[in-house]
VOVOPA-67970 format. One record per residue (C-alpha): residue in one letter; residue number from 1; x, y, z. Coordinates in steps of 0.001 Angstrom, whole numbers, plus 500000, padded with zeros to 6 digits. Each point is the difference from the previous one (the first is absolute). Example, Ala and Ser with C-alpha at 12.3 -4.5 7.8 and 13.67 -1.06 7.14 Angstrom:
residues 2
{A 1 {512300 495500 507800}}
{S 2 {501370 503440 499340}}
***
This chain:
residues 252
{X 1 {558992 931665 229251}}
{X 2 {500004 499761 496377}}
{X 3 {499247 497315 497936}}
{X 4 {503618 498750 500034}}
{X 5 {500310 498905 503194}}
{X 6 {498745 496699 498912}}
{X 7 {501324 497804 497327}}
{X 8 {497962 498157 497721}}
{X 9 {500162 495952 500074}}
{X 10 {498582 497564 497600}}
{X 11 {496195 499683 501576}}
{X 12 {500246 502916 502433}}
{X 13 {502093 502806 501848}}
{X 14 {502979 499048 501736}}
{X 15 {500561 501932 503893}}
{X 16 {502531 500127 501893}}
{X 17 {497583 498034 502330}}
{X 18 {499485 497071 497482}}
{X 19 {498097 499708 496761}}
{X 20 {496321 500856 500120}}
{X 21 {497208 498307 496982}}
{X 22 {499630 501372 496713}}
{X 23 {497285 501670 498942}}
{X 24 {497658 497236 498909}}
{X 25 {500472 498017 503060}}
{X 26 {499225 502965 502065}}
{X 27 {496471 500430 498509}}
{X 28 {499290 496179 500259}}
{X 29 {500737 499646 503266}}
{X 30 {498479 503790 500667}}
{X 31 {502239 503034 500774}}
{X 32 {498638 500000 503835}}
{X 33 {501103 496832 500742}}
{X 34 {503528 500469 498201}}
{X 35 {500412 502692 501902}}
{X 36 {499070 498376 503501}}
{X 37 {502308 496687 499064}}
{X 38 {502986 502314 498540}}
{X 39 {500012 502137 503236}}
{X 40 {499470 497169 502501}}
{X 41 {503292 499692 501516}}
{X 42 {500574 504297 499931}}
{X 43 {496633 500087 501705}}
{X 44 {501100 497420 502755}}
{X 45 {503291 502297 500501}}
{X 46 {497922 502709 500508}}
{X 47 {497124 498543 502499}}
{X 48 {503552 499538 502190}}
{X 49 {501652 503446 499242}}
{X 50 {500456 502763 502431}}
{X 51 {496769 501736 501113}}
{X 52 {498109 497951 498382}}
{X 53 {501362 496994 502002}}
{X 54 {499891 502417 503324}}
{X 55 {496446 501078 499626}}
{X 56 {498551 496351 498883}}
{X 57 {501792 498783 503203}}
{X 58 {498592 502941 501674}}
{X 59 {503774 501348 501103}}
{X 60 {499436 503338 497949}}
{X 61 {499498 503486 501401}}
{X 62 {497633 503089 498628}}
{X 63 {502930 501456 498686}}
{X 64 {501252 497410 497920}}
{X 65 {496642 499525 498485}}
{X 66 {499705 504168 499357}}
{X 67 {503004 499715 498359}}
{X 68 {499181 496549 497746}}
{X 69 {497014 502368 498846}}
{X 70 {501840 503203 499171}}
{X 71 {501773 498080 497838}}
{X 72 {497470 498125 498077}}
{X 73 {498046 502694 499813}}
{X 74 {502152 501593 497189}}
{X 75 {500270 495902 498554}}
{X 76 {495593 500561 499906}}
{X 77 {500119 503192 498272}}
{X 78 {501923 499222 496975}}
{X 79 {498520 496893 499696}}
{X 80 {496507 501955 500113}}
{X 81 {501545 502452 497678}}
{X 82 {501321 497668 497440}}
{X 83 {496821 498161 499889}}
{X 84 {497716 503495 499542}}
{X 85 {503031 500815 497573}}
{X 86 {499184 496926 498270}}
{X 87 {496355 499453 500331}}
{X 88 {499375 499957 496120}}
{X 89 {502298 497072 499428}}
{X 90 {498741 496674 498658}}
{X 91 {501526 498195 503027}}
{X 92 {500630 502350 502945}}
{X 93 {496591 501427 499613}}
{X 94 {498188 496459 501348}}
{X 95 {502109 500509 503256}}
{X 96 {498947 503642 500587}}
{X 97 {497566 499455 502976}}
{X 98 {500173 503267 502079}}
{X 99 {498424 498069 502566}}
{X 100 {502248 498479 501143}}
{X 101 {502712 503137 499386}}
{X 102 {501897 500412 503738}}
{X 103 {501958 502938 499958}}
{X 104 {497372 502314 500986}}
{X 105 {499109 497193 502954}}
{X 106 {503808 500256 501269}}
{X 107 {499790 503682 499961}}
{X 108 {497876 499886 502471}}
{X 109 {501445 497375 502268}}
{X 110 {503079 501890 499708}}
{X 111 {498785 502868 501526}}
{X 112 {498358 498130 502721}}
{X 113 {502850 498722 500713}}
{X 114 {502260 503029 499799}}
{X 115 {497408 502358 501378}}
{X 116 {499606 502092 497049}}
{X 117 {500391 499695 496010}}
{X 118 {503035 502531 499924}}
{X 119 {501754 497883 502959}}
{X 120 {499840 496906 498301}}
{X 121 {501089 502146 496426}}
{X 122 {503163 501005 502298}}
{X 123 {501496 496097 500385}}
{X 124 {502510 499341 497787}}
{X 125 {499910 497426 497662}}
{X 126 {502460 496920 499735}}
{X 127 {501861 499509 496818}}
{X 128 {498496 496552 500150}}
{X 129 {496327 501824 499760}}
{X 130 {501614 502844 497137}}
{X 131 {501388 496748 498176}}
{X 132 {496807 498480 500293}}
{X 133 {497637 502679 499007}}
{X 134 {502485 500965 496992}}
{X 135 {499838 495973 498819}}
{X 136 {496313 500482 500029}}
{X 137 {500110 503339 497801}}
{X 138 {502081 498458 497595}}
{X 139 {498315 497111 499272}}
{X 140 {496797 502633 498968}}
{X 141 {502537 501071 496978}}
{X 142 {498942 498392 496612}}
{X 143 {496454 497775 500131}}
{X 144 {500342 499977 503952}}
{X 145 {499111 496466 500105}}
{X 146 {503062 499039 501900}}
{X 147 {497785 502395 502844}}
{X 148 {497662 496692 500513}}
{X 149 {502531 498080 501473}}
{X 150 {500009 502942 502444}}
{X 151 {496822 500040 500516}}
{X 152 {499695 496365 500560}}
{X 153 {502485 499769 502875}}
{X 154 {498546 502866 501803}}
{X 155 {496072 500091 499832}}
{X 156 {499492 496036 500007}}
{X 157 {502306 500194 502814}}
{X 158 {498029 502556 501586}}
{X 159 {497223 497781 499673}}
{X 160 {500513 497080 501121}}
{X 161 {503305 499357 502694}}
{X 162 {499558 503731 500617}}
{X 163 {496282 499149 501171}}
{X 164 {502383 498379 502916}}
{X 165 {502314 502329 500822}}
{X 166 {497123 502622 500128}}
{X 167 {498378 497716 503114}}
{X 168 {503984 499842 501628}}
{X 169 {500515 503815 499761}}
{X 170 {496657 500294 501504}}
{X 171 {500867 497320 502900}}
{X 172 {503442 500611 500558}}
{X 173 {500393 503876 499740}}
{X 174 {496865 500968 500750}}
{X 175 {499319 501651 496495}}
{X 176 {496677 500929 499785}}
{X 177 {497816 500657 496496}}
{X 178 {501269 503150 499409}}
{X 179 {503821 498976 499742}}
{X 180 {499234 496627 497876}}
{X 181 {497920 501595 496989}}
{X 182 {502716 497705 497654}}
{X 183 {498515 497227 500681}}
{X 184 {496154 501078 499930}}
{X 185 {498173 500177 496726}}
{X 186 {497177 501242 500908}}
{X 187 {498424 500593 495739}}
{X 188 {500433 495532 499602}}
{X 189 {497424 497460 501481}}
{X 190 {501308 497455 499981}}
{X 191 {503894 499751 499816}}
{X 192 {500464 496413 499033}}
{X 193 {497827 500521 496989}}
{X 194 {501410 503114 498946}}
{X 195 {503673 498702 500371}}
{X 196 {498741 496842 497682}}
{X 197 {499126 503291 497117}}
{X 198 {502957 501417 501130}}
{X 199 {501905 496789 499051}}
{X 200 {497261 499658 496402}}
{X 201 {501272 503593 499264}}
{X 202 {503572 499188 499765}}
{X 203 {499481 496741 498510}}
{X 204 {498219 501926 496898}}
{X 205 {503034 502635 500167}}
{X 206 {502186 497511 498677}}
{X 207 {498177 499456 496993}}
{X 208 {499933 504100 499403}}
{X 209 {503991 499644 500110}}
{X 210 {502713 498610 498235}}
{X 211 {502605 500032 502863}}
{X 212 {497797 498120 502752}}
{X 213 {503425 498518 501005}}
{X 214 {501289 503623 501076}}
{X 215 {497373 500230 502169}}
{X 216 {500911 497006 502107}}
{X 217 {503981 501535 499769}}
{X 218 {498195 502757 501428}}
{X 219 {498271 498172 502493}}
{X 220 {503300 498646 501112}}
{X 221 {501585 503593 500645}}
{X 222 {497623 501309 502000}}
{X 223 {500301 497159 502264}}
{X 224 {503266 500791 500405}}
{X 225 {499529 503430 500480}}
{X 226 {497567 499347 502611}}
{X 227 {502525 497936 501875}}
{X 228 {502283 502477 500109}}
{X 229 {497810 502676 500910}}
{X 230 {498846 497472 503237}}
{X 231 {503529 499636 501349}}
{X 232 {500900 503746 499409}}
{X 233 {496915 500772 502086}}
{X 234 {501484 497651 502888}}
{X 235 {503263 500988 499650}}
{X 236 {498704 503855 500686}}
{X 237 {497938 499687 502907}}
{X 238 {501619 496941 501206}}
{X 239 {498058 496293 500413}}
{X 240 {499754 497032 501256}}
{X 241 {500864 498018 496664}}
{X 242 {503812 498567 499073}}
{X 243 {501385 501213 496789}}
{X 244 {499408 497199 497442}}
{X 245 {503067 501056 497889}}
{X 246 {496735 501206 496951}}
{X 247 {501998 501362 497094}}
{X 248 {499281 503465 499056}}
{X 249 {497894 500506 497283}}
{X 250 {500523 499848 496426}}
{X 251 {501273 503611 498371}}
{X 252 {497126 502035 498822}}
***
């Protein structure tokens, strides 16, 4: 994506999803909390999406959730890599907490789940999870901090709802330890008051950037691309979900 994409309005960016707060009502409010209020509804759509839906509802299958993970795994990696990229930058660098970095964790579910690392390396990858991964390296051009509204979605996600789908892939499929590293962080005690400095850290961002409002446009997108990615991963391995008629997401 490049800066473009957006539009500026008087007070803030205007999205094809709806304007978004300016700058200085962004940092009042604090740039978590924008994000969580500006993504609400997306977030909603995607607790309801595809896999996501099928495995919450414990409908899913092993191979669905191998293939949900093959996928993100390249969306982890360039995240990880823009933020080491980036790790001298005013704002990115407060975000840079390797601990709770997940690629390396989904590497090795993956090949629990495939049976070996150069199995798993074999499964092609949607164009949902190329568009995806190549959204995520381009917002790493420039300052990168359009990579913290990456960042946001996925590891506060992992956090906290995926806490719960952790304990349904367990129950429903039978997925023991070694296939749901994702969702263990074993280097934080304490995850609710880590994801409270998680939330501090990006708060302070905002102050380290002038363009805190392309962060929540950012935010937005990879919402979207998550969505997409959830019904692509139903539509291949088949589910028990009904299309919901999502729109594809917006052009890289």
């Amino acid at each position: 994506m490049t800066d473009d994409v957006d539009t500026v309005a008087e007070g803030g960016l205007d999205t094809e999803w709806g304007a978004i707060p300016g700058a200085d009502e962004i940092r009042r409010i604090g740039l978590s909390n924008a994000l969580r209020e500006v993504t609400a509804p997306l977030h909603r759509r995607a607790e309801r999406a595809g896999v996501i839906s099928d495995i919450v509802r414990g409908r899913s299958s092993r191979s669905a959730y191998a293939l949900l993970l093959r996928n993100l795994h390249l969306v982890y990696a360039e995240i990880e890599r823009g933020l080491e990229r980036h790790r001298a930058s005013p704002a990115v660098r407060l975000i840079v907490l390797p601990e709770v970095y997940r690629a390396d964790a989904i590497a090795r579910d993956l090949e629990t789940l495939y049976g070996s690392a150069e199995a798993a390396d074999a499964v092609p990858v949607l164009p949902e999870g190329t568009a995806y991964a190549e959204a995520v390296r381009a917002s790493a051009e420039g300052d990168g901090v359009r990579l913290i509204g990456h960042a946001y979605t996925r590891y506060l996600g992992d956090l906290s709802g995926g806490q719960t789908v952790s304990q349904v892939l367990a129950k429903t499929l039978g997925l023991d330890a070694g296939a749901r590293n994702l969702y263990r962080f074993a280097g934080i005690d304490g995850l609710d008051a880590f994801k409270q400095r998680y939330r501090d850290a990006i708060d302070r961002a905002a102050f380290e950037t002038d363009r805190p409002d392309a962060i929540l446009a950012e935010g937005m997108r990879a919402f979207r691309f998550n969505i997409a990615l959830f019904w692509a991963v139903q539509d291949a391995v088949g589910g028990a979900s009904e299309p919901s008629g999502e729109p594809a997401p917006p052009p890289v």
